[in-house]
Residue frames as a rotation matrix with the C-alpha (Angstrom) as fourth column:
UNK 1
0.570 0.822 0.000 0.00
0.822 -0.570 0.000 0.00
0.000 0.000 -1.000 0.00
UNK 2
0.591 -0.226 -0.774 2.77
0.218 -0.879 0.424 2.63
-0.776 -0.419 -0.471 0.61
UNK 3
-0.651 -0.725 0.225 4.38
0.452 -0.132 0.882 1.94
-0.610 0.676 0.413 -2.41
UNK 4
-0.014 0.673 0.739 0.92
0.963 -0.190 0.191 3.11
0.269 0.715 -0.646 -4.51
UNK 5
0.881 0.304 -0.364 0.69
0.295 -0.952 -0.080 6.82
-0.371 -0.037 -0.928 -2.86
UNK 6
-0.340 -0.431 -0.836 3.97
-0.311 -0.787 0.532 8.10
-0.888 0.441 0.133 -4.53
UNK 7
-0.844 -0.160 0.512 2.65
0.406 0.434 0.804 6.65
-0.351 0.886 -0.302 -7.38
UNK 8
0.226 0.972 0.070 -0.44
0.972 -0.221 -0.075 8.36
-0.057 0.085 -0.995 -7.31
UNK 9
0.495 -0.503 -0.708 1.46
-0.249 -0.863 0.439 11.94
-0.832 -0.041 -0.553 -6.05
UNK 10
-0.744 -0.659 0.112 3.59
0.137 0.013 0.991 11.28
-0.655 0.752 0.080 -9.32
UNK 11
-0.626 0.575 0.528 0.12
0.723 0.172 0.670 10.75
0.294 0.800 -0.523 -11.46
UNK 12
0.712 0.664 -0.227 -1.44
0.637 -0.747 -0.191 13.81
-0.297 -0.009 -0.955 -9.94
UNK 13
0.013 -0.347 -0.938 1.51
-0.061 -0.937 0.345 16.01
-0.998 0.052 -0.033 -10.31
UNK 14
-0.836 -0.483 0.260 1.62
0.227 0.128 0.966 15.11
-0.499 0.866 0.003 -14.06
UNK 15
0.111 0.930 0.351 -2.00
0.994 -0.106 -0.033 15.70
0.007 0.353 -0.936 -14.47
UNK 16
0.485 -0.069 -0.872 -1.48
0.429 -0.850 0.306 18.88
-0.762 -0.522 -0.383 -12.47
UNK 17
-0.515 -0.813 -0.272 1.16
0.210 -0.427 0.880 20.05
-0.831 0.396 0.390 -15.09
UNK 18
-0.748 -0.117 0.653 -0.66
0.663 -0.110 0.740 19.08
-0.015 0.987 0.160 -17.83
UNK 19
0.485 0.844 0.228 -3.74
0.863 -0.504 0.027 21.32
0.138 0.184 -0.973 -17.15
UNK 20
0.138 -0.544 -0.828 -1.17
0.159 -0.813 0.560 24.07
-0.978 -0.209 -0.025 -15.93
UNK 21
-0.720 -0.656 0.226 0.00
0.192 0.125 0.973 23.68
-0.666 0.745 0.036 -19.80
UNK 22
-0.349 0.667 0.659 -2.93
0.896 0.031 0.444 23.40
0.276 0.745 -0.608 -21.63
UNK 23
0.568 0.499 -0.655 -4.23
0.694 -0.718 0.054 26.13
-0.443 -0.485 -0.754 -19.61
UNK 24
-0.141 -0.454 -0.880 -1.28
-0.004 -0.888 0.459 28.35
-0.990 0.068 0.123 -20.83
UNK 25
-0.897 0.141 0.420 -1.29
0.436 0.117 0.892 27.06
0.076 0.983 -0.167 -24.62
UNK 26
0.112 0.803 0.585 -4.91
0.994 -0.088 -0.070 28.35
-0.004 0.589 -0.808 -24.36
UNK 27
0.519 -0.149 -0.842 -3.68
0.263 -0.909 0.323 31.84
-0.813 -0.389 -0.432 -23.01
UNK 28
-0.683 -0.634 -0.363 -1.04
-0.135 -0.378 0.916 32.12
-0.718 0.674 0.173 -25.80
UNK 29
-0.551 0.437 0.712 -3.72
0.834 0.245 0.495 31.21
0.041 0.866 -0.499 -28.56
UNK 30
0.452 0.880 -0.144 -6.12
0.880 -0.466 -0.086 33.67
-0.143 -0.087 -0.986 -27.03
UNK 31
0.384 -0.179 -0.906 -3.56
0.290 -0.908 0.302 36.15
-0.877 -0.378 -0.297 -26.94
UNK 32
-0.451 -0.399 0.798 -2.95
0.865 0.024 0.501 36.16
-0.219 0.917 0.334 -30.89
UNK 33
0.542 0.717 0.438 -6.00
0.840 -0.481 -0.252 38.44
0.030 0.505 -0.863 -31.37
UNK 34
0.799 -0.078 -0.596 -4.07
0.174 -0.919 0.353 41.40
-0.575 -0.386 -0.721 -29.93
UNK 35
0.897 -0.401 0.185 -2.45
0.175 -0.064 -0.983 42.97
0.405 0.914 0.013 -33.33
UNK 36
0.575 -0.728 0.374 -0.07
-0.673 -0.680 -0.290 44.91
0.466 -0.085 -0.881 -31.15
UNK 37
0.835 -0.453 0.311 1.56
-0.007 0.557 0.831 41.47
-0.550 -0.696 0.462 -29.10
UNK 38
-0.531 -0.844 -0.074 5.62
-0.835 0.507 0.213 40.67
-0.143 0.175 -0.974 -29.91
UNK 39
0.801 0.287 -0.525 5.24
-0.526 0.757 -0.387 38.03
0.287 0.587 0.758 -32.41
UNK 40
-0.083 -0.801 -0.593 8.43
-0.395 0.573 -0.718 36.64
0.915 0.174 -0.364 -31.22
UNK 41
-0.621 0.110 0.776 7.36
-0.724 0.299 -0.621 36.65
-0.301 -0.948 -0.106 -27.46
UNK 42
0.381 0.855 0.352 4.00
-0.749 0.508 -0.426 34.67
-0.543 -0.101 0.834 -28.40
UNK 43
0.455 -0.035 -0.890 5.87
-0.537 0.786 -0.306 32.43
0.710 0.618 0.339 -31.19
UNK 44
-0.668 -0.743 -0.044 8.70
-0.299 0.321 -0.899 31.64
0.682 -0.587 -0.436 -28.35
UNK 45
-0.354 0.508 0.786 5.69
-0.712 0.399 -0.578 31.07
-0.607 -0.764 0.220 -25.27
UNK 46
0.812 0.575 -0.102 3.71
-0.574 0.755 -0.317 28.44
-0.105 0.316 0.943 -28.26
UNK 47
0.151 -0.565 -0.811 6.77
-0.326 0.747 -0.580 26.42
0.933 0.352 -0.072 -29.00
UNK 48
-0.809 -0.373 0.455 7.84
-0.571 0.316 -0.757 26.38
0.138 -0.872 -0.469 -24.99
UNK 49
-0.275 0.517 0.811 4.22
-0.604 0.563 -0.564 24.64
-0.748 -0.645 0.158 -24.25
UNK 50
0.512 0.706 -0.489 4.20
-0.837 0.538 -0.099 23.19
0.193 0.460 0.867 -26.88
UNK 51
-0.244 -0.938 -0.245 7.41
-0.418 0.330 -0.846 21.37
0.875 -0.104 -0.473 -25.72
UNK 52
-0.896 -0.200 0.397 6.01
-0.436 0.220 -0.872 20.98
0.087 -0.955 -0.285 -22.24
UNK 53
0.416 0.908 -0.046 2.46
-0.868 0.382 -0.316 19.33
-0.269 0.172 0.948 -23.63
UNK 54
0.513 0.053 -0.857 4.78
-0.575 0.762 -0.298 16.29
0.637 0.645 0.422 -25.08
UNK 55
0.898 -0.131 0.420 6.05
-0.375 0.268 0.887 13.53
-0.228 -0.954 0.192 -23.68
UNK 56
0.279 -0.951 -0.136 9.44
-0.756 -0.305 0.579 13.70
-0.592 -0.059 -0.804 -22.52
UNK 57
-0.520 -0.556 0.648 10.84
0.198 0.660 0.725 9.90
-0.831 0.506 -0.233 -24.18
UNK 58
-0.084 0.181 0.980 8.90
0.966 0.255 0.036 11.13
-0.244 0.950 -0.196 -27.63
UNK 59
-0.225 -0.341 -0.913 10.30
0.189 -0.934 0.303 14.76
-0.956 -0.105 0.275 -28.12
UNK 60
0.291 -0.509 0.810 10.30
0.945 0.019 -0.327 16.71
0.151 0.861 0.486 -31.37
UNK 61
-0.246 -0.843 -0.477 12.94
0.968 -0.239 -0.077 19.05
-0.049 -0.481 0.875 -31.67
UNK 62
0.078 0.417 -0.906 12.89
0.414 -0.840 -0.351 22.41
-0.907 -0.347 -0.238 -30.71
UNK 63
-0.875 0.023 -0.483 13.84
-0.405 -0.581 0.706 23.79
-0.264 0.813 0.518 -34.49
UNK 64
-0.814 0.576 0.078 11.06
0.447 0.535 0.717 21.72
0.371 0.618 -0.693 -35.86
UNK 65
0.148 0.767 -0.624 8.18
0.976 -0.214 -0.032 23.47
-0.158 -0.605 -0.780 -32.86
UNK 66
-0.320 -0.332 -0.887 10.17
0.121 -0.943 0.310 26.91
-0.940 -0.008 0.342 -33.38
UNK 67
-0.978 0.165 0.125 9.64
0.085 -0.228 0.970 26.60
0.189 0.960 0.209 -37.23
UNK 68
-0.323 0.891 0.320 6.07
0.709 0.004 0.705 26.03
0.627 0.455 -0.633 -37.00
UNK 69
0.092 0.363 -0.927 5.36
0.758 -0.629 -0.171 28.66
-0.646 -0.687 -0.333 -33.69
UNK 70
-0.735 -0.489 -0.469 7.06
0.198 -0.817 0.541 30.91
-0.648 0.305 0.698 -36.01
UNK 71
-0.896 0.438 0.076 4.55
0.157 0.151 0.976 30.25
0.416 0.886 -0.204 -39.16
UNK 72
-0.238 0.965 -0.108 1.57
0.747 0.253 0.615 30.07
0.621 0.065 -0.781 -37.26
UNK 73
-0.124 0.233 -0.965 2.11
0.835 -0.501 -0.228 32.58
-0.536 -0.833 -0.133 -34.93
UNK 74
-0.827 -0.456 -0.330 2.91
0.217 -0.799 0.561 34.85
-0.519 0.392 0.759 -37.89
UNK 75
-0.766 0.641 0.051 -0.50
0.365 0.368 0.855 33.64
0.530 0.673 -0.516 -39.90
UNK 76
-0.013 0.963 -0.268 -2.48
0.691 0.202 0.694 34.08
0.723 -0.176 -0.668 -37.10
UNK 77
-0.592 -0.081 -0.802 -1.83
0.655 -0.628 -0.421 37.52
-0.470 -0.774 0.425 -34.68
UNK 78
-0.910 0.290 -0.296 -4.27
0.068 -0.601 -0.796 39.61
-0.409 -0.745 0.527 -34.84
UNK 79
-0.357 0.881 -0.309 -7.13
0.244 0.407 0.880 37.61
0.902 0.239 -0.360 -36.41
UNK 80
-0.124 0.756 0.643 -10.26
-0.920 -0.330 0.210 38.13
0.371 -0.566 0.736 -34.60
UNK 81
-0.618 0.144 -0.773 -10.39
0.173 0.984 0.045 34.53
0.767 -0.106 -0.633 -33.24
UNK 82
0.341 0.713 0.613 -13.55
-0.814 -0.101 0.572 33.68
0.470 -0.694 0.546 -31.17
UNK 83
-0.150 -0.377 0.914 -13.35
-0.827 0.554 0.093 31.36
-0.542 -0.742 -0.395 -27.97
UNK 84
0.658 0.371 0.655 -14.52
-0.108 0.908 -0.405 28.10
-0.745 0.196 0.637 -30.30
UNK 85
0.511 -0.830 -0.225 -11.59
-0.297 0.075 -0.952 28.72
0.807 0.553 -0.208 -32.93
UNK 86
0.019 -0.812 0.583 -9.27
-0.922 -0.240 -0.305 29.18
0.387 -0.532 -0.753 -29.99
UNK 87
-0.240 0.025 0.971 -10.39
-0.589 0.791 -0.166 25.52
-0.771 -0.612 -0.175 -28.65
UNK 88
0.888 0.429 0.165 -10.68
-0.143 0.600 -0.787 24.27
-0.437 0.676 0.594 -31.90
UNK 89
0.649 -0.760 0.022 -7.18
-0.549 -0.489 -0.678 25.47
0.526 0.429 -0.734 -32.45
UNK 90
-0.275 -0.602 0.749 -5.68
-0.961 0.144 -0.237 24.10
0.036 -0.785 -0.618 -29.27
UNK 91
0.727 0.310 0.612 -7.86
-0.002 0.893 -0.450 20.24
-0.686 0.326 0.650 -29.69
UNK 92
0.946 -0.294 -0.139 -5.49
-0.084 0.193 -0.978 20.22
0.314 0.936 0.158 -33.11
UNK 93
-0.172 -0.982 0.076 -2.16
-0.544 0.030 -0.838 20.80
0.821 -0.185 -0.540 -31.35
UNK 94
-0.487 -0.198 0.851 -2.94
-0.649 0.734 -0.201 18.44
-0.584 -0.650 -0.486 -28.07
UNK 95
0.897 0.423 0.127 -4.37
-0.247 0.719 -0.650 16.29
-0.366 0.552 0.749 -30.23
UNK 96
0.591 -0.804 -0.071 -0.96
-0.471 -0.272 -0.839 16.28
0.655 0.529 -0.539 -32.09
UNK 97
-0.103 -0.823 0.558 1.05
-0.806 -0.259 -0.532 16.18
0.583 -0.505 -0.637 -29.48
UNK 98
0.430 0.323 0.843 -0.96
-0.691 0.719 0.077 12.88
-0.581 -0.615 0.533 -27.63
UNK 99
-0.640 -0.734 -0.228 1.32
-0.745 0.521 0.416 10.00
-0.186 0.436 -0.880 -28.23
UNK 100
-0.389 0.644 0.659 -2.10
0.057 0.731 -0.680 7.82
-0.920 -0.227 -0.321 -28.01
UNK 101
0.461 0.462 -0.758 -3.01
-0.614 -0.451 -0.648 9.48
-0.641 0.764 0.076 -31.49
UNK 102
-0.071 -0.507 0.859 -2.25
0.346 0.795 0.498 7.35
-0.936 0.332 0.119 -33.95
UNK 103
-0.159 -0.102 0.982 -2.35
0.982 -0.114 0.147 9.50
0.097 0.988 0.118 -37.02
UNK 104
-0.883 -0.380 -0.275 -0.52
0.298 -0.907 0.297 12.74
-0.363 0.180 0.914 -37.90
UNK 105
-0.894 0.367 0.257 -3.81
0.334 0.166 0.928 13.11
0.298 0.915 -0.271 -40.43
UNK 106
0.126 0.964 0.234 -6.84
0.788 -0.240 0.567 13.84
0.602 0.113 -0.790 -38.54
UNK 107
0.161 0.006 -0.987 -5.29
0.537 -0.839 0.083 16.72
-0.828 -0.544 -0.138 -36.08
UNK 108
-0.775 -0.556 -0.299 -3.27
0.110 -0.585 0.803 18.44
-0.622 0.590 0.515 -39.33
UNK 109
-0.224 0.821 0.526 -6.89
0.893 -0.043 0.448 18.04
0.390 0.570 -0.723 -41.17
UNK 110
0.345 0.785 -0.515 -8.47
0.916 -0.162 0.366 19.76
0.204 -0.598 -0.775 -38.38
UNK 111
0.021 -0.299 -0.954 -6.02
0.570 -0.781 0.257 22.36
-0.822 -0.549 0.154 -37.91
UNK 112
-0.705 -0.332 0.627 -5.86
0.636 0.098 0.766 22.90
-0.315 0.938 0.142 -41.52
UNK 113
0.009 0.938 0.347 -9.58
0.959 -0.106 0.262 23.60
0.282 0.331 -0.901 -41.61
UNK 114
0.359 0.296 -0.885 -9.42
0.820 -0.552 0.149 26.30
-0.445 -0.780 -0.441 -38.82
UNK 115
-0.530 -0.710 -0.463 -6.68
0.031 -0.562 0.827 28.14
-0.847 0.424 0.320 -40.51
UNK 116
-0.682 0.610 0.403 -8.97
0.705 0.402 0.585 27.98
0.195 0.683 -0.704 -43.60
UNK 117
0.307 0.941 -0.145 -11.77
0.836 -0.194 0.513 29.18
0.454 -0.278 -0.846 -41.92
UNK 118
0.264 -0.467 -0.844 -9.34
0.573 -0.627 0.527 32.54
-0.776 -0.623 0.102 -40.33
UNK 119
0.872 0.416 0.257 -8.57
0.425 -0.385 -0.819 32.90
-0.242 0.824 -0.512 -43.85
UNK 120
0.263 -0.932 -0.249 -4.99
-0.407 -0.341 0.847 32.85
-0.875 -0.121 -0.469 -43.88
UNK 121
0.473 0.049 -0.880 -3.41
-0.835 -0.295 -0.465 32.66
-0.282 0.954 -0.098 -47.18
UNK 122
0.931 0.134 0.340 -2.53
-0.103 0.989 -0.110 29.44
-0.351 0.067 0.934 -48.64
UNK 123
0.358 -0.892 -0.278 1.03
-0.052 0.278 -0.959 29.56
0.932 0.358 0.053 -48.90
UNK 124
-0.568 -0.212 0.795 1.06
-0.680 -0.425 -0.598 30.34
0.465 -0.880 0.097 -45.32
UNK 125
0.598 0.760 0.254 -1.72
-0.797 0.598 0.087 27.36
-0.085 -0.254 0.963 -44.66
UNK 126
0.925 -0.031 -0.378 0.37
0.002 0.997 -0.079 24.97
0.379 0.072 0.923 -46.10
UNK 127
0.027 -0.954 -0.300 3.44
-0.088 0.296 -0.951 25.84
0.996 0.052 -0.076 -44.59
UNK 128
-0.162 0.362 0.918 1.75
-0.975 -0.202 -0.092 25.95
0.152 -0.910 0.386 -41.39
UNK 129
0.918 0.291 0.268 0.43
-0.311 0.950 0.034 22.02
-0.245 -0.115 0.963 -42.02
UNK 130
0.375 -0.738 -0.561 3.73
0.311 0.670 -0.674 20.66
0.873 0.078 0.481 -43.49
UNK 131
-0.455 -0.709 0.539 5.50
-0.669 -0.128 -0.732 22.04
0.588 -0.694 -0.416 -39.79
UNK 132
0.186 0.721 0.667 2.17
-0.968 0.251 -0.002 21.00
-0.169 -0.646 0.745 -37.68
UNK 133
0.797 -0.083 -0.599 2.76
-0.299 0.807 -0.509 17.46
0.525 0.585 0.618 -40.01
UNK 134
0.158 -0.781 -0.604 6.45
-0.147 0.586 -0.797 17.25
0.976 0.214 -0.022 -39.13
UNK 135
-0.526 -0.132 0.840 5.79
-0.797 -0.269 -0.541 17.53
0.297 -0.954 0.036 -35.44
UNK 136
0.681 0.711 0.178 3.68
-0.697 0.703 -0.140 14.66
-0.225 -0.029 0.974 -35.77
UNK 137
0.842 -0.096 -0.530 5.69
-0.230 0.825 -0.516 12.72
0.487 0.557 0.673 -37.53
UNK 138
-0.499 -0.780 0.376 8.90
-0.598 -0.003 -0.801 13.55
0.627 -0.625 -0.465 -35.19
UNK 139
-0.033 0.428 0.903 6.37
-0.932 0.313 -0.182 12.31
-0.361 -0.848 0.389 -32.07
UNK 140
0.337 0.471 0.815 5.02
-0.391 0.858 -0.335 9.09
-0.857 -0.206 0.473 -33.65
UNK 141
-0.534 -0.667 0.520 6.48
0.235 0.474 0.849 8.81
-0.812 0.575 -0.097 -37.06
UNK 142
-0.664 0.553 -0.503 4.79
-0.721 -0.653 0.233 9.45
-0.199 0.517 0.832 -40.44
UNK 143
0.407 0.847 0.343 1.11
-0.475 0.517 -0.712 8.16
-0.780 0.127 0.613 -41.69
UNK 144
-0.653 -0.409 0.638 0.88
0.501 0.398 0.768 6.03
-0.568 0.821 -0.055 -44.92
UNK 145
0.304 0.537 0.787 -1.55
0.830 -0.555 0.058 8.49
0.468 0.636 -0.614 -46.60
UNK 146
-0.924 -0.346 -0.162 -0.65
0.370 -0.916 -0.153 12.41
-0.095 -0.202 0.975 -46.66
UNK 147
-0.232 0.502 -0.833 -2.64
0.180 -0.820 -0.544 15.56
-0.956 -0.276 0.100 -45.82
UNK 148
-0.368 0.045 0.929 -4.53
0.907 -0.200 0.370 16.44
0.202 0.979 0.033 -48.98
């Protein structure tokens, strides 16, 4: 029996983190709308959680999260984003990031769409999915059918 409570205190503090995390990843999404934010502060706070949303023995590397924070943060500051983008946004990247996912394909759809639906220009869409893609593919490896 005394061996099961640090094991538990180990599976709450990790819970504990991850809502601490998600909780910020939604703060940095929400805080795109505001034209006037430091695109480099907000690209540099989405790559850190996104780094601290994965799990630690299936990293991908920080250039690979920096490239895309960079792209998507750049695509998407000071879009009007309502609260159901912003959680429609953030579902696509923990989705992503959940080593239980088993295909790169249906978050990089989903984020695809959103970005779509913001109206962000489509050279800027798809370099946004081929990063969002390779972060997947770093975590779990790649699908056998691609993003169309």
């Amino acid at each position: 029996m005394l061996a099961v409570r640090p094991l538990m205190r180990e599976c709450w503090l990790i819970l504990s983190q991850s809502k601490t995390a998600a909780s910020e990843l939604h703060s940095t999404l929400t805080a795109l709308r505001d034209r006037n934010a430091s695109r480099s502060l907000l690209s540099q706070r989405l790559a850190a959680e996104i780094m601290s949303l994965t799990d630690r023995d299936r990293r991908p590397s920080p250039h690979t999260v920096s490239e895309f924070a960079d792209e998507f943060v750049g695509a998407l500051i000071g879009k009007d984003l309502t609260q159901a983008q912003v959680t429609n946004l953030q579902r696509s990247i923990t989705e992503m990031l959940d080593t239980s996912t088993r295909r790169n394909y249906v978050p990089a759809s989903r984020l695809r769409e959103a970005v779509t639906a913001l109206r962000v220009d489509p050279s800027e869409r798809q370099a946004i999915t081929r990063d969002f893609i390779a972060i997947g593919e770093e975590i779990r490896g790649p699908d056998d059918s691609p993003v169309r």
